[in-house]
Structures are given as structure tokens and as C-alpha cells.
N, C-alpha and C positions, 0 to 999 in steps of 0.2 A: 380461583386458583390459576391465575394466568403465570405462564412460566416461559422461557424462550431457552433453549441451547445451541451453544456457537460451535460448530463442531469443522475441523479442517477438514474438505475433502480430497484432500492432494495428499502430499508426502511431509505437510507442514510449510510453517513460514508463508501460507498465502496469505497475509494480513488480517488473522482474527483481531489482533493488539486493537488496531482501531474500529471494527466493528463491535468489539466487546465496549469499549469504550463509547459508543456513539450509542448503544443501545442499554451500556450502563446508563447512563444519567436519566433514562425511564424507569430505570429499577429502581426498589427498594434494595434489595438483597441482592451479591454476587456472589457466584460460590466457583472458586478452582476446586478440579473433580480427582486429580489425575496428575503422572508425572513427575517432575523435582524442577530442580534450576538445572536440567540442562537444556532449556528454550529459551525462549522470552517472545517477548511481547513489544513492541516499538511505537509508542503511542506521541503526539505531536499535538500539540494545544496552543494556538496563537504561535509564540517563533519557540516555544519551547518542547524540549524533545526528549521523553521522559523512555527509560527503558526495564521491562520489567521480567525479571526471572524466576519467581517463585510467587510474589506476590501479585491477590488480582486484580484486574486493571481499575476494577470499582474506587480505588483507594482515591483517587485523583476528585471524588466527589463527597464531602466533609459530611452529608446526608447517609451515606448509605454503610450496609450494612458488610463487610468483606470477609468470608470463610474460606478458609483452607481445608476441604474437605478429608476427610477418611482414609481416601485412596492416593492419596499424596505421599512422595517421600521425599521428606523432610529435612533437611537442612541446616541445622543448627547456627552455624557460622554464617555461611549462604543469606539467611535472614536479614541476620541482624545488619549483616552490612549493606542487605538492602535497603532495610530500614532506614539506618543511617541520611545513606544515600539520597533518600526520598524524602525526607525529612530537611535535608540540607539545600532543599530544591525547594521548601515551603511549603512542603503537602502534612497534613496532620495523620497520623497512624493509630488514631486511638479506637479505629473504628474496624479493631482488625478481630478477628477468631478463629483460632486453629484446633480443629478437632484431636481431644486426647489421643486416639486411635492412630493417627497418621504415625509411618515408621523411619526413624533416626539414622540418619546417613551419621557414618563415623569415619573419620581419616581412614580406618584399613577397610572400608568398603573400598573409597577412591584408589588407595593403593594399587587393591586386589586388581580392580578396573583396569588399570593399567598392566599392570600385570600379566592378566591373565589377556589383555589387547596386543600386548607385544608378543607375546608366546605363540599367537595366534600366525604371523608373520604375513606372508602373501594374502593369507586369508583372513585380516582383518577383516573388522563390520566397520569400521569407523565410529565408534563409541567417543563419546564425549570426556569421558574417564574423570564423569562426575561422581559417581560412586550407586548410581542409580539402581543398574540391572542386579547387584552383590548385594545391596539394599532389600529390594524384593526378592533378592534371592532366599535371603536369610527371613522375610516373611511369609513363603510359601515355606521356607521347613520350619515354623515353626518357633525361630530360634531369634526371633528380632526383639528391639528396644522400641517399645513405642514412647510418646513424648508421657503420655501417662505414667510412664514407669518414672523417666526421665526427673518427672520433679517431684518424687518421691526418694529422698536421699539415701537411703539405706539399700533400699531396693533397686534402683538403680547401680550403687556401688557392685553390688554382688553380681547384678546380671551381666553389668559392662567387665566385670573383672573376668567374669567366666568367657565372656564372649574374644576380650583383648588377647588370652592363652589360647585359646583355639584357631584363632585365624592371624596367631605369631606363629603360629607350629606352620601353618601353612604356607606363611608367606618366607618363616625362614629354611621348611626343609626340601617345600615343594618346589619353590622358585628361585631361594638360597638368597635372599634380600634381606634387609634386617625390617625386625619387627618393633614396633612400641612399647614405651612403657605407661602401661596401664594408671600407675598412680600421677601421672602428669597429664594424662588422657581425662581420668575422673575431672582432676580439679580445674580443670579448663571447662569441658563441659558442663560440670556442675554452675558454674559460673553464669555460662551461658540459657542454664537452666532456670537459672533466679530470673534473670530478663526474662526470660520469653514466659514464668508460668503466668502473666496478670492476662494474655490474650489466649490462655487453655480453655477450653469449656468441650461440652458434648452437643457437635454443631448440629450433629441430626436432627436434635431435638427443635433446634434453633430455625430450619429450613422448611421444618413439618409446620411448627405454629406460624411461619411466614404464609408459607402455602395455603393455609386453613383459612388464616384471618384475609386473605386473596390478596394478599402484597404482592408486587412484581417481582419474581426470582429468574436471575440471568445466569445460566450454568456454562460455565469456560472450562477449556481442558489445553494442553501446551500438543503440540505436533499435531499428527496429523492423521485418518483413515488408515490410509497404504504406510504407517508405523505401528499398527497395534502389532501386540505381538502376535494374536491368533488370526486377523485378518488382513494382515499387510504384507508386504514383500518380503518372507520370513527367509532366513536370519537377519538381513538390514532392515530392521526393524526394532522401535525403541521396549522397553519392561512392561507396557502396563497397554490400557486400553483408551486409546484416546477418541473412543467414539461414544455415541449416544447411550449405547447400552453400558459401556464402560461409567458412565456420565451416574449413570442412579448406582450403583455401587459403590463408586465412590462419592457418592453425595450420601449414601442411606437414605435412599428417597424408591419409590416404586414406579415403574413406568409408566405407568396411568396417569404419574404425575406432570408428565411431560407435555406439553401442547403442541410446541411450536419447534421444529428441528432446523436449522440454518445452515447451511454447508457453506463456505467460506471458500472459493475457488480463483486463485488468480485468471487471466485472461488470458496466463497461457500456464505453462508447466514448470515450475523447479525442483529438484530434490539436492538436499546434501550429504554427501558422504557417498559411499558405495552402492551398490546393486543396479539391476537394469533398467534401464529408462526409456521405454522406445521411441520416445518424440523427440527426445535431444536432441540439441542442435551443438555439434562441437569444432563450429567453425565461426566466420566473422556474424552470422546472424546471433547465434545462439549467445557471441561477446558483444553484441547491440541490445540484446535484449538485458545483459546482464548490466551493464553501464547504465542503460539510460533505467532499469528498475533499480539502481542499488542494489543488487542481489548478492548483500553478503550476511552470515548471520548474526543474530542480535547479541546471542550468547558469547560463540565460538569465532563470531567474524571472519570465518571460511565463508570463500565464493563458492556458491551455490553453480550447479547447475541447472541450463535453460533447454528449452523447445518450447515446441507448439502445443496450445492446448490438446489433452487428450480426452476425447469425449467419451470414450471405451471405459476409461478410467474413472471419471467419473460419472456415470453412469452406474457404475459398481459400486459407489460409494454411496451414495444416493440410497440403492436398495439396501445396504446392512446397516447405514443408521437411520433408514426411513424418514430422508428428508421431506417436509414439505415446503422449500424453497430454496434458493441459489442466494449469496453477496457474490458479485462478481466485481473482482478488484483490481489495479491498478492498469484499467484498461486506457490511460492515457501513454501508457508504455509501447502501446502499439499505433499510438501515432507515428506517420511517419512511413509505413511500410506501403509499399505498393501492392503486396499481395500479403492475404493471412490464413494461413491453415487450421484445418481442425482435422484431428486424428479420428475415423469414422469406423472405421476397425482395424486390424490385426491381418496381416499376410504371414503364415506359419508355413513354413517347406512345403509350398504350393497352395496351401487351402486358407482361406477366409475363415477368420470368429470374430464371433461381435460379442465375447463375453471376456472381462478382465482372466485373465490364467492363473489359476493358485499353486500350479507349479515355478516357481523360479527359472527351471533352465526354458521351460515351455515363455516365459515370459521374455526370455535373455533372448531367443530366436524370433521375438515379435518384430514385424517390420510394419513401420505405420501404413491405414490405408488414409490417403487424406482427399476434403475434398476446400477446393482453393476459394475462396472470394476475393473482392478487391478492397482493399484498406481505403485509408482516408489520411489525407496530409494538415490538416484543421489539429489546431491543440485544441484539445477538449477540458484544460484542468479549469477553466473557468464557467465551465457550462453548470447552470444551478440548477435544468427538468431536462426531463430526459426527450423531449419534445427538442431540445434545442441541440442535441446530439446531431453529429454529422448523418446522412441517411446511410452509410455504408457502415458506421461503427451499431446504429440500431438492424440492419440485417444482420450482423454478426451477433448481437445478443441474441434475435431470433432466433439464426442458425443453431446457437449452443439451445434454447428453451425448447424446439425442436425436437434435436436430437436428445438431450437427456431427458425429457418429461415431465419440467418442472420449469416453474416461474423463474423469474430474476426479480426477483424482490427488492435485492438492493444495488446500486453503479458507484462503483470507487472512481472518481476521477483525478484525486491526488492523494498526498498521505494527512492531510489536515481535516478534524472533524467539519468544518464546514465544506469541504468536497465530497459531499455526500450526496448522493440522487434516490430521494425514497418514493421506489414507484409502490409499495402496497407497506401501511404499517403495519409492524410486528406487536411491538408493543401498544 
């Protein structure tokens, strides 16, 4: 039953794309757990540079097996033209599987998204106004389309009709915007329904006889720890759960099932969108760090915000998806720097904590504690063991194994699967 999951421990965007990718092609099975296309995934093969928003990165390997798990919200349009896409790159898609159960983003999800984003004003979250959060919204009450319904013609017509009258009333009396017309909604969708139902199946089923028969199953999820909704920096924070525990519910799988937890951690810190950050750097370090990583995103192509690693941070994350390892990634970004920090704890209106804060304003008052080493001016993208790392960039991996309590399992030293440095195999 050997199983591995890639779980972000930052705020997302720390380069799961290629570790899922590098630890795909030992799979058998890969399965997305979680979330929609408002991420991606940035994977790079030889000079080619493939970008993925919904679908999982496994695709790029004609052997394996790729599911769109349960906890997904789904996409209709989003797909297909990923498919497209991917297809028109020379990758084969026949090898895909999307669980009936996953629930259907429709045009007045995204509307609403936005909608209900603008109304918000000063106090945006910074939502991607993919239609994600209105999506889940409508599957916690209750009231959603899943893809099962979806290519079932009849029953779908009636559910979508009910659904397109309810959130017309809302979006034309609440917001005063105009609303859809449901019978041009149907038959687009419906459309879309014919495509997509040959890759329907009930993937649980499909992950349990993986697991059973001991095929290697890789579980991916999009964002990141500090984005779930119940343990991340709430309200900037994305709908679902993109952690390990979030990881078996939307797989339909049992925790016991899980072996191997990977946390996926840049070599320093980025988040996108709003809320507090206390390592940022918002002056010329934090735009060096942001240039020389590419720090914009895959989906949204917004620059990202940078700092310094925060060890507090994760640390925290570590403990709620009970990692047993580290990928630490694009630490060739921090060539170059004469000095490098790591955030060791928290200085709060006077007093020290060494525990990440679940309150938001209690986090907004955080002022990093850090403690300094000296960097290394040696590029490192062509170092193939980690023996052959500069001695100043291997103190700094210790400093971080150290302070969090766990291995570094794996070293990114560019974005290409062969810059990879695997000091202990996973799979």
C-alpha cells in the first residue's frame, strides 16, 4: 500500500507542479484531492513548459493512471480547454478520471464571485473570481450540481433550471446585475457534458483497488496549508482543504491510507493576494527575490509576494498535516545573497511566541524573530548530490531541519526535473 502526498506548506505556489511531477513518473496512480482551476501547477520537461490548472500533473506520463478526485470543484469549460491545450502540446489524455461526485462550477458561481468580491471593497480577500468558493458554497447547503447529475439529461435540466432562477433573483435584486438565461446555459453545458462523460467513473473505488493491489498512489492537492479554509489565515484563505487531512476526503480514501506526507516548502516565503505576512520583504530584497524566482502566478499571473523563510510557519504546518518530510525548493534563488534569514519566532507588543497565531489580527502584529547565516555566491543549478552543494547553502538546509524537526528529503535546484537532489527516496 505505498502511497506518497504532496501537500503545500506555505500559502501555495511553493513548487508542488514539479515535485508532483518528479514523483509522478514512480506512480502508478495520481490523484488531485481538492480545489478547482484557480491554481496551477508549472511543470518543465526538457525546454518544454507545460502549465496545469485542474488537471493532474500525472498526465504528462502515457503509463499512469490520473483522477480528479471527489473534493474537487469542477469546471466544465476550465477542462476542456485544458485538455485542449495539452493535447495540442502532444500529451495523450486518455488516461484521465473524474469522480461523479466532484461539484460543477457554472457561469453564476463566477459571477457571483465577483460579485459578491466587489461589494466587499476595502475588504476584499483577493478571490480569483473563479467561481470556486459559490461552488462550495452551494455544496455545503446542499443545493449543488455534481457531474453525476450533469450527464444525466433530464435531471440535470431541472436541477440547473431550479438552480439558474435562484441565483438570477440574487444576482438581479441583490446586486442589480443581470442574470442568465438558463435555456442557453443548458445547452452549452449539456454540450460540454457529452465530452466530458467517457472520463466519469466513481474514482474511490478506483484508488482503493490501486492501494490494495500496492500500486504506487501520489495524492496532489492545489495551494497551499496557510489557505485551508479552517487552518490557514482565515478569511484570506481559499474554499476547501488543501491539506493531508483534507487529502483523504477528497480522495474517499481513510487515513491509515497514507504513508508518506511531503510538505513542499520554498527556501524562503511567498503568498498572493491579501492578509498578513510577517517575513515579507517589501522593498529591493523582497523585488530580488521576486525577479530572480519568477514569482508570478501560474493561474492568475499576479506577482506574488516575497520574504524570508518562516520557520514558525512552517513548523505549524508540519504539525496539522503531520508531515514526515520537507522538498525544499528553488533554493538556487538564494544564490547570490551575502546574508540569509530565517524567521525563528514572533515578537508580539513586547513578548516572544514560537507558535504560528490563529488569530489574524494577533498575526498582522507579528514582527519576525530571525536568526542571520551567511549565504553563498556559487550557482548551484547544476549541482546533481547534495554533497556537492556549497558548505554555506548545506548549513542552511540544516538550520531549517533543525529548527522544524524534520528531514529535507528533497533539494530543488532549478525548475527542470533533472535538478533534482534526492537525499532519501520516497517512493
Amino acid at each position: 500500500m505505498p502511497s506518497v502526498v504532496v501537500v503545500g506548506a506555505q500559502w501555495g505556489d511553493e513548487g508542488k507542479g514539479k515535485i508532483i511531477d518528479y514523483l509522478g513518473g514512480k506512480a502508478h496512480v495520481v490523484v488531485r484531492a481538492q480545489g478547482g482551476n484557480n491554481a496551477g501547477h508549472t511543470v518543465i520537461v526538457g525546454d518544454k513548459k507545460y502549465a496545469f490548472h485542474l488537471l493532474p500533473s500525472g498526465v504528462l506520463y502515457k503509463d499512469k493512471l490520473n483522477i480528479i478526485g471527489n473534493g474537487v470543484a469542477f469546471d466544465p469549460e476550465g477542462f476542456l480547454k485544458e485538455i485542449e491545450t495539452i493535447e495540442a502540446q502532444g500529451v495523450d489524455t486518455s488516461n484521465i478520471k473524474i469522480d461523479e461526485r466532484v461539484h460543477v462550477i457554472f457561469p453564476y458561481h463566477k459571477k457571483m464571485d465577483a460579485l459578491e468580491e466587489e461589494a466587499r471593497g476595502v475588504g476584499e480577500i483577493g478571490t480569483t473570481k473563479k467561481g470556486i468558493g459559490p461552488c462550495y458554497m452551494d455544496k455545503i447547503q446542499r443545493s449543488g450540481i455534481r457531474l453525476g447529475d450533469m450527464i444525466d439529461k433530464e435531471d440535470f435540466k431541472k436541477k440547473l433550471f431550479l438552480q439558474v432562477d435562484k441565483k438570477n433573483e440574487i444576482i438581479e435584486k441583490i446586486y442589480g446585475s443581470k442574470g442568465f438565461n438558463k435555456e442557453e446555459m443548458f445547452e452549452t453545458y449539456w454540450g460540454y457534458a457529452e465530452k466530458i462523460k467517457k472520463y466519469v467513473d466513481d474514482t474511490t473505488i478506483l484508488v482503493h483497488e490501486a492501494l490494495e493491489s500496492g500500486n504506487k498512489v501520489l495524492f496532489e492537492g492545489a495551494q497551499g496549508t496557510l489557505l485551508d479554509i479552517d487552518l490557514g489565515t482565515y478569511p484570506y484563505v481559499t474554499s476547501s482543504h488543501p491539506t493531508s487531512g483534507g487529502f483523504c476526503v477528497g480522495a474517499g480514501i481513510g487515513p491509515n491510507k497514507l504513508q508518506e506526507i511531503i510538505g513542499v516548502v520554498k527556501a524562503y516565503t511567498t503568498r498572493v493576494g491579501l492578509g498578513p505576512f510577517p517575513t515579507e520583504e517589501d522593498n529591493k530584497t523582497g523585488d530580488l527575490i521576486r525577479k530572480k524566482g519568477n514569482e508570478f502566478g501560474t493561474t492568475t499571473g499576479r506577482p506574488r509576494r516575497c520574504g524570508w523563510f518562516d520557520g514558525v510557519m512552517v513548523k505549524y504546518t508540519a504539525r496539522v498535516n503531520g508531515l514526515t518530510g520537507i522538498s525544499l525548493m528553488l533554493l538556487d534563488v538564494l544564490s547570490g545573497f551575502d546574508k540569509i534569514k530565517i524567521c525563528t519566532g514572533y515578537e508580539v507588543e513586547g513578548k516572544t511566541i514560537q507558535h504560528f497565531p490563529a488569530n489574524i489580527k494577533v498575526l498582522g502584529k507579528s514582527k519576525p524573530i530571525y536568526e542571520e547565516i551567511d549565504g553563498w555566491q556559487e550557482d548551484i543549478t547544476k549541482v546533481e548530490s547534495y554533497e556537492d552543494l556549497p558548505e554555506n547553502a548545506k548549513k542552511y538546509i540544516a538550520k531549517i531541519e533543525e529548527y522544524v524537526g524534520l528531514p529535507v528529503k528533497i533539494v530543488s535546484v532549478g525548475p527542470k526535473r533533472n535538478q533534482t537532489i534526492v537525499r532519501e527516496t520516497i517512493f
